[in-house]
C-alpha positions as CSV (number, residue, x, y, z in Angstrom):
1,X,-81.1,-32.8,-24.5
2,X,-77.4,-32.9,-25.0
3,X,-75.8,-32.2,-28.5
4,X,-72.2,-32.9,-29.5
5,X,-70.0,-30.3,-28.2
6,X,-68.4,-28.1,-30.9
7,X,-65.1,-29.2,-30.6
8,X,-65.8,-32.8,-31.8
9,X,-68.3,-32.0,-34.6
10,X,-65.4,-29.9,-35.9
11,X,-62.9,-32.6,-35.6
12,X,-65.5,-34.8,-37.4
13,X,-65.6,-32.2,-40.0
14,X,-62.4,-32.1,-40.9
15,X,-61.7,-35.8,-40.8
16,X,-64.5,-36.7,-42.9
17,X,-63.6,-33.4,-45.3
18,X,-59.8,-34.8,-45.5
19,X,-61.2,-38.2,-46.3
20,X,-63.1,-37.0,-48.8
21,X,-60.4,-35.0,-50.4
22,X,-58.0,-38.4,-50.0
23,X,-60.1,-40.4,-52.2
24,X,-60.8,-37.6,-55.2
25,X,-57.4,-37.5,-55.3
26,X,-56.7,-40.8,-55.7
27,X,-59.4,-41.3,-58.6
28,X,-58.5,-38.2,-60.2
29,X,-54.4,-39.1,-59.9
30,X,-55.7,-42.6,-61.4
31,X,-57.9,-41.2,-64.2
32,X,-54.9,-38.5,-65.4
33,X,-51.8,-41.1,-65.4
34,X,-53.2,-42.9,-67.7
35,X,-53.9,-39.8,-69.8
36,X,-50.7,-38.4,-69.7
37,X,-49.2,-41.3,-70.7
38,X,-50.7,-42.0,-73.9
39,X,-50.1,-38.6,-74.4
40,X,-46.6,-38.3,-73.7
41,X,-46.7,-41.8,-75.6
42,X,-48.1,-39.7,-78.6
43,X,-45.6,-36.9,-78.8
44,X,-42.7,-39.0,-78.2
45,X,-44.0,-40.7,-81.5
46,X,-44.5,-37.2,-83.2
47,X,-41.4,-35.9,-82.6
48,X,-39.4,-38.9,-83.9
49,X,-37.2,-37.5,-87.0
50,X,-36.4,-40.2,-89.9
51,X,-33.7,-38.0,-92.0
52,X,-30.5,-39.3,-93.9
53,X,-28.8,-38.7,-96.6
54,X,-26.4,-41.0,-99.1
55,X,-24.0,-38.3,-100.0
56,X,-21.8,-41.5,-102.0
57,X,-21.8,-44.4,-103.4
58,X,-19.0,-46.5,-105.1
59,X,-17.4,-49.3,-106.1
60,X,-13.9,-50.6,-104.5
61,X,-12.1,-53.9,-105.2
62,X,-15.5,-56.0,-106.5
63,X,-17.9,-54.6,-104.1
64,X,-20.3,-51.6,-103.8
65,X,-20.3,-49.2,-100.9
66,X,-22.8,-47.0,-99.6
67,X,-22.3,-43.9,-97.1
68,X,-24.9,-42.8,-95.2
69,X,-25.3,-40.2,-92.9
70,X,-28.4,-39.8,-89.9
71,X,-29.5,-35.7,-89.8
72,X,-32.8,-37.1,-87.9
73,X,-33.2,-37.9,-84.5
74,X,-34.1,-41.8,-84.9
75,X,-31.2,-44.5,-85.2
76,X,-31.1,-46.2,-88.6
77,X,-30.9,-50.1,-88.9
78,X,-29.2,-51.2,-91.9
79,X,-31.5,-54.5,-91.6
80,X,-34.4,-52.7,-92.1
81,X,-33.1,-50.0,-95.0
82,X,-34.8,-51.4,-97.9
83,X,-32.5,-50.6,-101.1
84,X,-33.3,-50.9,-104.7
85,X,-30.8,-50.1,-107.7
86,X,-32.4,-49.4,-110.9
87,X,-30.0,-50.2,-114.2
88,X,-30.1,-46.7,-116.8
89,X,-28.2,-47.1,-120.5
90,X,-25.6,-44.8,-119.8
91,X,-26.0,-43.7,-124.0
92,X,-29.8,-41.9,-123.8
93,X,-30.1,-41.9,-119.9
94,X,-32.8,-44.3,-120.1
95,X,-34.2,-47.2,-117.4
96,X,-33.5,-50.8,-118.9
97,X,-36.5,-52.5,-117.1
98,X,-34.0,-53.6,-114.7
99,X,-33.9,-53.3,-110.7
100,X,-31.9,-55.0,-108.2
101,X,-32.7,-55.6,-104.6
102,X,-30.3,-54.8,-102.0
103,X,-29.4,-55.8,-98.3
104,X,-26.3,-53.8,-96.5
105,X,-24.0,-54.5,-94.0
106,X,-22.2,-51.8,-91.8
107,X,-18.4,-52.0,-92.2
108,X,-17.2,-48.6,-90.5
109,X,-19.4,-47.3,-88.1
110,X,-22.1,-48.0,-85.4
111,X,-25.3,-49.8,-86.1
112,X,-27.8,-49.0,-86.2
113,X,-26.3,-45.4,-87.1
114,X,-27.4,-43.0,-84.7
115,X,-28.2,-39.7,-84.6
116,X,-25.4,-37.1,-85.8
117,X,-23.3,-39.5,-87.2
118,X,-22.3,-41.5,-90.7
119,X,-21.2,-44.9,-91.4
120,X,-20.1,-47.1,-94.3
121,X,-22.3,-49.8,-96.1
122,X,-21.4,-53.1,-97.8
123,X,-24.4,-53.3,-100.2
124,X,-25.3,-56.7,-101.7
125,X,-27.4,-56.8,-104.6
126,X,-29.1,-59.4,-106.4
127,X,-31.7,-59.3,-109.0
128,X,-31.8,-59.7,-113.0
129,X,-28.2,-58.1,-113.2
130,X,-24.9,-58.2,-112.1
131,X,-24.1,-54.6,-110.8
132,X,-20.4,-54.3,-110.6
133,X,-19.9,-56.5,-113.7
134,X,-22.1,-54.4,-115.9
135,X,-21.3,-51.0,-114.3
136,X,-17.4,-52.0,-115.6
137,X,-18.5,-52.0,-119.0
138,X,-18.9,-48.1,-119.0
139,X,-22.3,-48.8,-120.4
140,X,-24.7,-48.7,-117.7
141,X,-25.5,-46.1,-114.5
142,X,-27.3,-46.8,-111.5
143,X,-30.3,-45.3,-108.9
144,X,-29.7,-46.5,-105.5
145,X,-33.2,-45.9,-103.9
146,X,-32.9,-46.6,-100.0
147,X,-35.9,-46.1,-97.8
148,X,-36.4,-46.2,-93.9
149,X,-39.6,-45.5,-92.4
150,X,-41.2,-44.1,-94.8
151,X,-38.4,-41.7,-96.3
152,X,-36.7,-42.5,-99.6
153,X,-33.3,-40.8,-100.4
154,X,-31.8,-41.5,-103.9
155,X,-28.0,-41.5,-104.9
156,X,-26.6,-42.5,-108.3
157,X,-23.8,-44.5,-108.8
158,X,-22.5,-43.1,-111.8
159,X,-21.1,-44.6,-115.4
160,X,-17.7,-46.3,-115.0
């Protein structure tokens, strides 16, 4: 009785042992990319930043401006900034009951702002009252609220 000589059952070996190894790594390599990249997914989500500040607010020739400045790592789209102003007596520093909605439009500067950088917004309110009319009279203040993904930041725009 003959057997198979040594050198072939040794080639066998390591063919089928290569094979083996071929296909584990392929299922493994399969089963981890998809891993990784809802994990990677996840901290890419994590470490997004939403930070800003509205260091001023004014009124020039009729119409109200807004700067705003990015400190986070996430661009900031002036379409989606939601703005409220809320009307205080300027007398006893009290809230009149009314609040106006606001949209803005960049007028100097990128948009969406991006990181590291400011840029000037047109606001344009409309609601119960007339902002810049009623902020001439001396009589009134106002509490710009603007919000972006989940952050609020408040500037006043102060008695004329």
């Amino acid at each position: 009785m003959k057997g198979i000589s040594p050198i072939i059952a040794t080639i066998l070996l390591i063919v089928m042992t290569v094979a083996i190894a071929g296909l584990m790594y392929a299922w493994l390599s399969g089963m981890f990319s998809s891993l990784t990249g809802a994990t990677s997914s996840q901290v890419a989500q994590a470490t997004q930043i939403t930070s800003f500040n509205v260091p001023q607010i004014y009124v020039s020739s009729g119409n109200i401006y807004a700067i705003i400045y990015n400190n986070g790592n996430v661009p900031i789209n002036n379409n989606t900034l939601i703005i409220t102003a809320a009307e205080y007596y300027a007398s006893n520093a009290t809230y009149d009951g009314n609040t106006d909605s606001c949209t803005a439009s960049v007028v100097n500067g990128n948009s969406p702002v991006p990181s590291g950088q400011q840029a000037t917004l047109l606001l344009s309110c409309s609601g119960p009252v007339t902002i810049v009319n009623d902020w001439n009279t001396g009589n009134y203040y106002y509490i710009f609220t603007f919000t972006y993904n989940g952050i609020s930041v408040q500037a006043t725009l102060a008695a004329h």
